[in-house]
Each structure stands twice: as C-alpha cells, then as structure tokens.
N, C-alpha and C positions, 0 to 999 in steps of 0.2 A: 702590149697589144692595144691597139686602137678601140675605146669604149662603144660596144656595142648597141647596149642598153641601159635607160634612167633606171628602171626598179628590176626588180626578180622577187618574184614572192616566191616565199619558201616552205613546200609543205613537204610531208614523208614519203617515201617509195610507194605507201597505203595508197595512196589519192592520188597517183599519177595521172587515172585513164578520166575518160572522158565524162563517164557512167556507169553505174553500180547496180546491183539490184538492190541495195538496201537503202535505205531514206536518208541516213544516217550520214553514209559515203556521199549519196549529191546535194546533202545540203551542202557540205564542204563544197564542192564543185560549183554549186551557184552563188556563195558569199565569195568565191578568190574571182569568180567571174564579174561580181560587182564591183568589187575592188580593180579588178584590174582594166575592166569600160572604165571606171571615174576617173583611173589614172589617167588612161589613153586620153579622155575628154580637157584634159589637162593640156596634151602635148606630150605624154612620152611614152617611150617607147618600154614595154613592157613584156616581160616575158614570166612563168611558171618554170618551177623544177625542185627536187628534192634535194634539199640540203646537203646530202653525203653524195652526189651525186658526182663520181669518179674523174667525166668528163669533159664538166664543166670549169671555165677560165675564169675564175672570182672578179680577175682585176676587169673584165669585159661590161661588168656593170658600173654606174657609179655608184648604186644604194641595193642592199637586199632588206624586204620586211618581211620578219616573222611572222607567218601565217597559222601553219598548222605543220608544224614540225611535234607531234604529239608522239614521238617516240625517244625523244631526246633525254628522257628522263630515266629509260629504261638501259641507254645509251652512252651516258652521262661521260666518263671518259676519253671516250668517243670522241662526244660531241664538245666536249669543251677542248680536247687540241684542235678540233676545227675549228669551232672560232674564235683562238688564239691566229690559226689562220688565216683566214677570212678577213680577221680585222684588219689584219695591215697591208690587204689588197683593194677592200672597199669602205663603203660606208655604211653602217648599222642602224639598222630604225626598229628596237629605239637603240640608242648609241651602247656601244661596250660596257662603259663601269656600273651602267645602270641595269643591264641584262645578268651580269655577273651580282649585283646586289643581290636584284630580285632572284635568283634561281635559288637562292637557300631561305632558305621559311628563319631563318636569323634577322632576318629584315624587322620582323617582327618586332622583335625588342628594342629598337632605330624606331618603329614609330610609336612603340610605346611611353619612351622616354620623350620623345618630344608632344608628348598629350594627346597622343591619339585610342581613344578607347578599344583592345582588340580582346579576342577570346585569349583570356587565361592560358600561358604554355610555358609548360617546363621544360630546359632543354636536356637531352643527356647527350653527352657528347662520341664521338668515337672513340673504341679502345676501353668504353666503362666497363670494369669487372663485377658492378652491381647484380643482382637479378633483377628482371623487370620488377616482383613483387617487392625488393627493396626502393629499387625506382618509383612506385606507384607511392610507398609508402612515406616517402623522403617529399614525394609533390605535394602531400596533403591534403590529398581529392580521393576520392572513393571510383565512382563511374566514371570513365575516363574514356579517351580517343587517343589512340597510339597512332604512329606515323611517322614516316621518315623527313627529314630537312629539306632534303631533293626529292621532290615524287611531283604525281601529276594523276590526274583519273582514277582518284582515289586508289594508288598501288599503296600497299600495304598499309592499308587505313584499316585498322580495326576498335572496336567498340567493347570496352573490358571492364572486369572491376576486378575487387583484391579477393573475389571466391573465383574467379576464373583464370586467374595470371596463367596458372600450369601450363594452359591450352595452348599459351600465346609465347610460354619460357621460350623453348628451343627456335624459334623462328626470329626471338627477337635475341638470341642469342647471336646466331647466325648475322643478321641484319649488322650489330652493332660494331662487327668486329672492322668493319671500312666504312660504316656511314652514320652519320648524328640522326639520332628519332626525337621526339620531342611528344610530352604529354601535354593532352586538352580536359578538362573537364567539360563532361556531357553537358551541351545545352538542348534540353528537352525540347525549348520551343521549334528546334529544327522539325520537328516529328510533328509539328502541329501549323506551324508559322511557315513554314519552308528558308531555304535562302533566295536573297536577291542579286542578283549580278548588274550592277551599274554600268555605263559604261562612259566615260570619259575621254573625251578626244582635245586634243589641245588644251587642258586643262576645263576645260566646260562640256558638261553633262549632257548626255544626248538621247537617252533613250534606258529603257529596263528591259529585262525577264525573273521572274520569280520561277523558282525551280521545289518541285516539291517531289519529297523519297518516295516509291512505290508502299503499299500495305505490308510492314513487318520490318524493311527496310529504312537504314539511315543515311543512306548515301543517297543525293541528290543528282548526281550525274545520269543521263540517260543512257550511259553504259550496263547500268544496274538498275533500271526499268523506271529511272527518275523522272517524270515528266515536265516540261514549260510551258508558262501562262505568260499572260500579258500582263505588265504590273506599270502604275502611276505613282512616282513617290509622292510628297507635298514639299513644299518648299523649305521645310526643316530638315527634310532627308537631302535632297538636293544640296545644302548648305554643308549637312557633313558629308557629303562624299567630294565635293569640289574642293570640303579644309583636308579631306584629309591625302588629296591630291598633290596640294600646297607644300606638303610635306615631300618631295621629290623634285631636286634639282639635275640639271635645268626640266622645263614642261614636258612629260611624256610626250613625243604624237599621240601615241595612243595609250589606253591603259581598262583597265576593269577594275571594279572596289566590290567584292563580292561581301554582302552584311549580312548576318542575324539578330534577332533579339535575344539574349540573353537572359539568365534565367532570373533576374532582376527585370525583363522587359527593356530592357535598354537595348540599343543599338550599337552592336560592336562590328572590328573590321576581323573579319576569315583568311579572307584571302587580299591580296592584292598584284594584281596578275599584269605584269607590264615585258612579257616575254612572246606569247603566241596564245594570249586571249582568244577563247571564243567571242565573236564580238557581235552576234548575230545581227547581221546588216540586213538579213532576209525578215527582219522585222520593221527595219527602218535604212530604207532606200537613201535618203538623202545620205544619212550617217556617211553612208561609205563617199560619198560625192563628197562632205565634209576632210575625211581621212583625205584624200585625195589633195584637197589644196594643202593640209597641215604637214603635207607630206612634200609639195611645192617647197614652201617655205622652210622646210627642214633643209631639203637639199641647197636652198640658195643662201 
C-alpha cells in the first residue's frame, strides 16, 4: 500500500472523541493536538487513532509515536503481539528494542549497574512458591511498595509491611502465578517531598511537574486524587537526569526520568518512562514544537 501518512499518534479507544466532560480526558486531547500542529508545522502529514484499532493499515504510515496507549498494561498480551506486528510494517518512536526494554521495571537493575542511583527493588519472579511474607522477609525491608514488573497508573501498587502481608496474600498470590512483582522500600519523602517528572527530549531536559499524593494517600498520580505543580530543578538536578539519560542507547526522541528523594535525601530514579510518557506539553508549548523536529530527524 502506497504511505499514506509520516506519523500516527497512538492513543486508546478512551480518548478517541473529540471532548470529554472530564478535564482529565481533554487534557489528553489538547497535548496529542499540540503534538500533532508541531508535527504538521514540520511538513507531515499526520494522523490519530488507537493502537488496537482493527481497521487500520500499519504499513500506510511511515512512523507511529506512542502517545497515550494507557491501557496497554492492562492489555499486555495483547499488546505486545501487536507490536510484534506493527514493527515490521512500520516505524517506532521510540524504536522496538528500546520499548520492549523499558516496559518491564527490570530495566531497573540495567541502570543500577551501570551507576545510576534508583529506589531499592527486589525482584520476585514469576512462578515463586514463596508467600509474599517470606518475600517481604528475604528483601530485608520492613514498609515496603508491592508492584508488578508490567504495570502503569499505579495498578496493583500497594503499600505494606510484614503486620499486614495477610491482606495482600491472596492477591499476590494470584498476581505471581503469570507475572514478576518486585518489592520497594517505603520512601517517606514521597508523602512530604512529592515526586518529580522530568522530561527529556532528544536527550536534553525540557521542562518539569512535581506531583504530589492527595492527604492519606501515597500515590501520586491524578487518578487517585494526586495533584501538579510547577517545579524548577537547578542545574545539579538537570545534570542527573540528562546522565541518567546517557544511560540508553541510541538517544530516546523522547523520554521522562520521574525522581524522588530518598530516605537518605538523596535523589533516586522511580521511574523511567521511554513508552507513552505523560509529557505535559500543555505546560510547555515549545517542548512539543521541539518533539517535532527530534521526530524529523528520527525519521531521516
């Protein structure tokens, strides 16, 4: 089939229409809209649609970018015979081996070994006959964050210690039997300090949001009442998030370095989101003007 279109952003059957009533659904709507003017202002030819989407011709584009496929996680199966798919009718941004990296929180110990300071995690793997309470007990941490390898929007993220495993047996019972979870020890500061979501485009830093948990709660996400602020790092925080960028071959287009400070005060890495980051452009316009050329130069 003759290429129809340069990009296709790719979000969920959630965020198809045009308008929502909820704030939540058109932000999505006005970040893929920035994204996809800066593209146009480029030269090409751009189009939306959701990833699973039955009736679309993959090979018709030359490049799709991950946008807000935020169901893929729930999906997982799924979604990774499709882009097993996908891959070898177009092009990935960001590219294959690097989307398959990043989707297992395994990554983690790849940038630990190469000197990058992250939150503490123990992995268990699939298949463990363990209980979680021998689990908890084998990590060597007390207050802990349970969590699966493959997750996203904080699913089955929960918050434990070794007087409460009971509560959490049977689910992670459940859980372990087809997927790896992995323990964190409690960083308090999150409850006080919040986390920070960097954001990185071509390997150079563009802009922040600091996310902080609602009262009672530990989760940061605005699914679970988390709120965003505007945040300035300094030029020391900038430095580790652009090293610890450094650390993935070849240059993401894009990427996020989501930090906390740790219960030492130090600066570790959480996350590192190089799949369909939230990338909030509706904080900083240019950014996505940015995306846009790195996105140029990707394809040529």
């Amino acid at each position: 089939m003759q290429t129809t279109f340069d990009v296709v952003l790719l979000t969920d059957h959630r965020y198809l229409n045009e308008t929502y009533p909820d704030q939540y659904s058109n932000n999505v709507i006005k970040e893929d809209t920035l994204v996809k003017e800066a593209l146009e202002k480029q030269g090409l030819n751009v189009w939306r649609t959701n990833w699973d989407n039955p009736s679309f011709d993959w090979s018709s584009t030359r490049s799709v970018l991950f946008r807000t496929t935020w169901d893929y996680f729930d999906r997982f199966p799924e979604f990774s015979r499709w882009l097993d798919r996908v891959a070898s009718q177009t092009k990935l941004i960001n590219p294959m081996d690097m989307i398959r990296w990043n989707m297992d929180k395994h990554y983690l110990s790849d940038l630990r070994k190469n000197g990058v300071p992250i939150v503490p995690t123990y992995f268990i793997e699939a298949g463990e006959k363990r209980t979680l309470a021998e689990c908890l007990r084998d990590s060597g941490w007390d207050n802990v964050i349970l969590k699966p390898a493959i997750s996203g929007a904080a699913r089955h993220t929960y918050k434990l210690s070794s007087e409460t495993t009971d509560e959490h047996e049977d689910i992670f019972k459940q859980l372990i039997k087809s997927e790896a979870m992995l323990i964190q020890p409690f960083m308090e500061n999150i409850l006080t300090k919040g986390e920070v979501a960097h954001m990185v485009l071509g390997g150079k830093y563009t802009h922040s949001v600091l996310k902080i948990a609602k009262t009672g709660d530990f989760r940061v996400q605005d699914d679970f009442g988390g709120t965003v602020h505007d945040y300035r790092p300094d030029k020391n925080e900038i430095e580790f998030i652009e090293g610890v960028m450094k650390n993935v071959s070849p240059t993401p287009t894009y990427g996020r370095v989501d930090v906390i400070w740790d219960n030492e005060d130090q600066l570790v890495v959480s996350e590192l989101e190089l799949i369909e980051p939230e990338l909030w452009f509706r904080k900083n316009h240019d950014a996505a003007n940015l995306l846009a050329k790195e996105i140029v130069k990707y394809l040529n």
